[in-house]
Short mmCIF file of the C-alpha atoms (twelve columns), coordinates in Angstrom:
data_MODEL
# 
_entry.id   MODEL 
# 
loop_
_atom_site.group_PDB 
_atom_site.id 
_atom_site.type_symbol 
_atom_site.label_atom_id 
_atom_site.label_alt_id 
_atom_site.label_comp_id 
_atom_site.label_asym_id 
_atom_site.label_seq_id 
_atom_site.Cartn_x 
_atom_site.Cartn_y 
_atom_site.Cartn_z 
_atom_site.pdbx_PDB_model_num 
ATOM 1   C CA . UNK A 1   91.028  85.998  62.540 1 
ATOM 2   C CA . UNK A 2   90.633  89.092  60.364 1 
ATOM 3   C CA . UNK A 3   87.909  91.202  59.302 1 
ATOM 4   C CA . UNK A 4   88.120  89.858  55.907 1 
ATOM 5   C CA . UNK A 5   88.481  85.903  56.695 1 
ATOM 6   C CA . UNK A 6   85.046  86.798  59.164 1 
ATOM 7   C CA . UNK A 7   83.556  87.973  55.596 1 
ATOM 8   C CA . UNK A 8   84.547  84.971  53.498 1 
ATOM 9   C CA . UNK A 9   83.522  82.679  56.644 1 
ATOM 10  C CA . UNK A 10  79.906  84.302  56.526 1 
ATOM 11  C CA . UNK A 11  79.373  83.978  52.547 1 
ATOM 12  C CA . UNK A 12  80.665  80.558  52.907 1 
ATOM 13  C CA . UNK A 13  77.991  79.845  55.147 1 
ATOM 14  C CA . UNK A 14  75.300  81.415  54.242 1 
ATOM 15  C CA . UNK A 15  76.253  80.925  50.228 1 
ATOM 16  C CA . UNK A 16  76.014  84.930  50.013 1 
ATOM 17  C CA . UNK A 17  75.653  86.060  46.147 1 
ATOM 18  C CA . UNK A 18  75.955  89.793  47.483 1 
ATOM 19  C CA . UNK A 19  75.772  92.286  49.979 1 
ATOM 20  C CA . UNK A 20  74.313  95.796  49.139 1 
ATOM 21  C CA . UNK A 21  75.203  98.546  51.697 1 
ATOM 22  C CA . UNK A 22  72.999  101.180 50.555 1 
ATOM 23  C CA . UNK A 23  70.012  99.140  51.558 1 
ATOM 24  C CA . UNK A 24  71.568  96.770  53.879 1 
ATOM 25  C CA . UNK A 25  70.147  93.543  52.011 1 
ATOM 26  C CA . UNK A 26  71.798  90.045  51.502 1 
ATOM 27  C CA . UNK A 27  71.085  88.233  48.720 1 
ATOM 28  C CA . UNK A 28  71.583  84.342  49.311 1 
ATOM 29  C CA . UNK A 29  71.978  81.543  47.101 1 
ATOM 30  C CA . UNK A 30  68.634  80.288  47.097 1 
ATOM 31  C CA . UNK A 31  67.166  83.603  45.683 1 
ATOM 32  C CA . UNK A 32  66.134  84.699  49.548 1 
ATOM 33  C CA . UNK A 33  66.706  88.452  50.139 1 
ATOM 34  C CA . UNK A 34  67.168  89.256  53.837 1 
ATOM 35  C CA . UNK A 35  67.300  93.001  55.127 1 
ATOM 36  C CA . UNK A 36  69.928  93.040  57.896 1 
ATOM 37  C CA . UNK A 37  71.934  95.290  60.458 1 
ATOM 38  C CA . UNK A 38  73.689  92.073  62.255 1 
ATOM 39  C CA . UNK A 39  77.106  91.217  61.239 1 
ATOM 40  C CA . UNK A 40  78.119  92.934  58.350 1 
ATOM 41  C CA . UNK A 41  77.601  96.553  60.536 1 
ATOM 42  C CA . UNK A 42  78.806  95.260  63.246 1 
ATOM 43  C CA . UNK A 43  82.140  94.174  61.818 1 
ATOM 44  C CA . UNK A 44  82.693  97.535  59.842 1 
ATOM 45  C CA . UNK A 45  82.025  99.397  63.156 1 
ATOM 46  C CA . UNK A 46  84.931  96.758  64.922 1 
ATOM 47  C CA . UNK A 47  87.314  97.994  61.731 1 
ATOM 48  C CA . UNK A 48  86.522  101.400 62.452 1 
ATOM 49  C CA . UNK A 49  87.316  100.893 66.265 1 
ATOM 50  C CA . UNK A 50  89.672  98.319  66.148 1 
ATOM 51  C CA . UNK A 51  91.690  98.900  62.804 1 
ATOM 52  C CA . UNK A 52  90.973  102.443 61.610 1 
ATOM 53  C CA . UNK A 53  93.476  103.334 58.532 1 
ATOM 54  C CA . UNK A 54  96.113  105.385 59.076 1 
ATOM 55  C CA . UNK A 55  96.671  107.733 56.527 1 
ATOM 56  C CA . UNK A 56  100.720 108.492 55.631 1 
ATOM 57  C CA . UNK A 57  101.877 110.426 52.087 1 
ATOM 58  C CA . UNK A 58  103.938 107.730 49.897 1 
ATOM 59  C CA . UNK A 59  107.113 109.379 51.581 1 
ATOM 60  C CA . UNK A 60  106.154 108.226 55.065 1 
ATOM 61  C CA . UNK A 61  105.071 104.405 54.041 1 
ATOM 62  C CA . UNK A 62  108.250 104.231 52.155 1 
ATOM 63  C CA . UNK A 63  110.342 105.265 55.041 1 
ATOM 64  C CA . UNK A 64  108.552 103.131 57.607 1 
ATOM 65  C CA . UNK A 65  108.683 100.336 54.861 1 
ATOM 66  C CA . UNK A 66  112.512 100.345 54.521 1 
ATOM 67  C CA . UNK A 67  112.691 100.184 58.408 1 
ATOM 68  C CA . UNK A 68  110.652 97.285  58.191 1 
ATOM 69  C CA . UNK A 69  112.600 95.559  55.892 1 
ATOM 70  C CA . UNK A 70  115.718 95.540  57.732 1 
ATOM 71  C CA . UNK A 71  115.621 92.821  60.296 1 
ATOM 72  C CA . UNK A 72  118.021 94.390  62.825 1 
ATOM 73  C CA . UNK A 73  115.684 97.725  63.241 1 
ATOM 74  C CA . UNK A 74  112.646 97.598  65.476 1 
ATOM 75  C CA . UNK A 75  110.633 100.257 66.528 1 
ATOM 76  C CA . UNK A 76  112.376 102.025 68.975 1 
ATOM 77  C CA . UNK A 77  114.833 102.319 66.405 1 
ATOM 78  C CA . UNK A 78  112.691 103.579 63.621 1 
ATOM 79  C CA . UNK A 79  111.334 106.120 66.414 1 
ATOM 80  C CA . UNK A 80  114.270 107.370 67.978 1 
ATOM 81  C CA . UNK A 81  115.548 107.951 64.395 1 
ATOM 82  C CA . UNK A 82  112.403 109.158 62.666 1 
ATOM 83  C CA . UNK A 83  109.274 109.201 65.028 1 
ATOM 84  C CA . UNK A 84  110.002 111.348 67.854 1 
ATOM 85  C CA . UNK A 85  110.161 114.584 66.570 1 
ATOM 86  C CA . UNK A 86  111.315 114.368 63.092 1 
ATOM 87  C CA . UNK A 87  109.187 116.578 60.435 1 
ATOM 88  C CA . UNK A 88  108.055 113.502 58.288 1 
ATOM 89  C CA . UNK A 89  106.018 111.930 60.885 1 
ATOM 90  C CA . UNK A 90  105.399 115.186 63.569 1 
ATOM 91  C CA . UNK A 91  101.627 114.775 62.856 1 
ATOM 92  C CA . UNK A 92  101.311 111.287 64.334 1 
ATOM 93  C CA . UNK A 93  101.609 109.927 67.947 1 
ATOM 94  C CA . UNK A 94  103.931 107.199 68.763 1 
ATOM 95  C CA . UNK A 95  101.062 105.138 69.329 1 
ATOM 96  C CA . UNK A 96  99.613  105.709 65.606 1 
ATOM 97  C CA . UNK A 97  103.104 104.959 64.423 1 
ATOM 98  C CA . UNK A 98  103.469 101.736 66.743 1 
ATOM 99  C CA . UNK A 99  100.051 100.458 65.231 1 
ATOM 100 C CA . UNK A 100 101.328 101.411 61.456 1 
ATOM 101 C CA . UNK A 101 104.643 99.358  62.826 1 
ATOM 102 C CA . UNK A 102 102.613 96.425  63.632 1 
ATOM 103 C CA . UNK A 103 99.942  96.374  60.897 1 
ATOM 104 C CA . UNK A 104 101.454 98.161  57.789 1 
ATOM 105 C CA . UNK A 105 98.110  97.317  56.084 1 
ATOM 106 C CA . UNK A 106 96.048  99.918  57.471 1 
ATOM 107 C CA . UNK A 107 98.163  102.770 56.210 1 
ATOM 108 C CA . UNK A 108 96.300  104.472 53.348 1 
ATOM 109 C CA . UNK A 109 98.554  106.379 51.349 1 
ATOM 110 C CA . UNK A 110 97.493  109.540 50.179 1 
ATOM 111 C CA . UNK A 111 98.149  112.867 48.231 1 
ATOM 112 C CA . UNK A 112 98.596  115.291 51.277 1 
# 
């Protein structure tokens, strides 16, 4: 299960209209406002643990991308050729790059 089918499972249940984080309320269907530090802090603290983004330029996705896309590359592929000491990815470990391997949706792209 991800993070975000744990969110949709909670305001299924608990017919959630919304969640404000700057006061930590839930507002549920039947007009009840509940203040709360249970599940919805507890589960961004798990992404921040568990899933934390990994932040690559557009260059770097799109490299690691394209070795994704080809079915006859795996990893130790992509880092013989790219990740182990190559200037595009020299800032990141081979475990940060294993991690973007497996879950391409936590890289952030950004400007840097």
């Amino acid at each position: 299960m991800t993070f975000e089918e744990v969110y949709k499972t909670l305001y299924k249940k608990y017919e959630i209209v919304s969640f404000d984080y700057s006061d930590k309320t839930i507002k549920a269907k039947d007009s009840i406002t509940i203040r709360t530090y249970d599940l919805f802090d507890l589960i961004e603290g798990l992404k921040e643990t568990y899933a934390p983004k990994i932040k690559m330029t557009f260059e770097q996705k799109d490299e690691l991308m394209q070795f994704l896309g080809e079915s006859d590359f795996g990893f130790e592929n992509f880092w013989i050729c790219l990740g182990s000491g190559a200037n595009l990815y020299n800032e990141f470990t081979e475990n940060e790059l294993m991690r973007a391997w497996l879950h391409p949706e936590l890289i952030e792209v950004t400007d840097d």
